[in-house]
C-alpha positions in Angstrom: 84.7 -29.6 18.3 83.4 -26.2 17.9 80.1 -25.8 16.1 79.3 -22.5 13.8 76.1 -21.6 14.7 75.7 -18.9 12.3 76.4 -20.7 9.5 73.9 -23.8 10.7 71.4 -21.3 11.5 71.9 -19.9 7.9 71.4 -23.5 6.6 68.2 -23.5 8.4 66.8 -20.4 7.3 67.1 -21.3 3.6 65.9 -24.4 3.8 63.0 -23.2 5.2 62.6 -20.6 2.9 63.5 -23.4 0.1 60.9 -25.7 1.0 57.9 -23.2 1.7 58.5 -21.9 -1.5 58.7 -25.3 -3.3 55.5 -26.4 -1.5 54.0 -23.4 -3.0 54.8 -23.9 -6.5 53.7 -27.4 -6.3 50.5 -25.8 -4.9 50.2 -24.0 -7.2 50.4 -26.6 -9.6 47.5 -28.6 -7.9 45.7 -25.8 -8.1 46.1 -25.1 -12.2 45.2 -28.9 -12.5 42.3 -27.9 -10.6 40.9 -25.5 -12.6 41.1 -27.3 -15.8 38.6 -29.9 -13.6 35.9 -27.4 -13.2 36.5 -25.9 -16.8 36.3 -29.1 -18.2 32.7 -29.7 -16.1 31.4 -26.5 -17.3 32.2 -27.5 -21.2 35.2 -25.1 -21.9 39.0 -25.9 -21.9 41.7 -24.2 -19.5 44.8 -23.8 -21.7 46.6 -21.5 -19.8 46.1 -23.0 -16.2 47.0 -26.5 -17.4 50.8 -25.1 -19.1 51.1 -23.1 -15.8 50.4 -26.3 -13.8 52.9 -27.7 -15.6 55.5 -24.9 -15.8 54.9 -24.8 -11.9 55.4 -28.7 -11.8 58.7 -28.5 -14.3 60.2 -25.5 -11.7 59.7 -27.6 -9.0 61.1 -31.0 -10.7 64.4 -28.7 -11.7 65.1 -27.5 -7.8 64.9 -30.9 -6.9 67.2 -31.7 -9.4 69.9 -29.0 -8.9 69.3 -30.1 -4.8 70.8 -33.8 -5.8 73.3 -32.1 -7.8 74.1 -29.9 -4.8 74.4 -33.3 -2.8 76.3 -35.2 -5.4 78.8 -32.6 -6.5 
């Protein structure tokens, strides 16, 4: 048996990058959420952070998605 190591280190390196960037968005996310939190304390709305918490939230739901679909197909 005779193991690639370029090609596992290359599946390494983007799931690394993959999954720091998907932690990221989702912080992102949590952060939007956040902000609606203090907006709402204060007596205004936050609009825009809460459809970017959710765009950021819907981004990260898709590349989980396509990563099953990676798996299944």
């Amino acid at each position: 048996m005779k193991i690639d190591w370029a090609a596992l280190g290359s599946v390494f390196g983007v799931s690394l990058v993959v999954t720091v960037a998907l932690v990221g968005l989702f912080t992102l996310g949590i952060m939007g959420l956040s902000r609606r939190e203090r907006a709402v304390a204060q007596g205004g709305t936050a609009a825009l952070a809460v459809t970017g918490a959710y765009a950021c939230f819907a981004a990260c739901a898709a590349a989980v998605a396509y990563g099953f679909y990676l798996i299944v197909a």
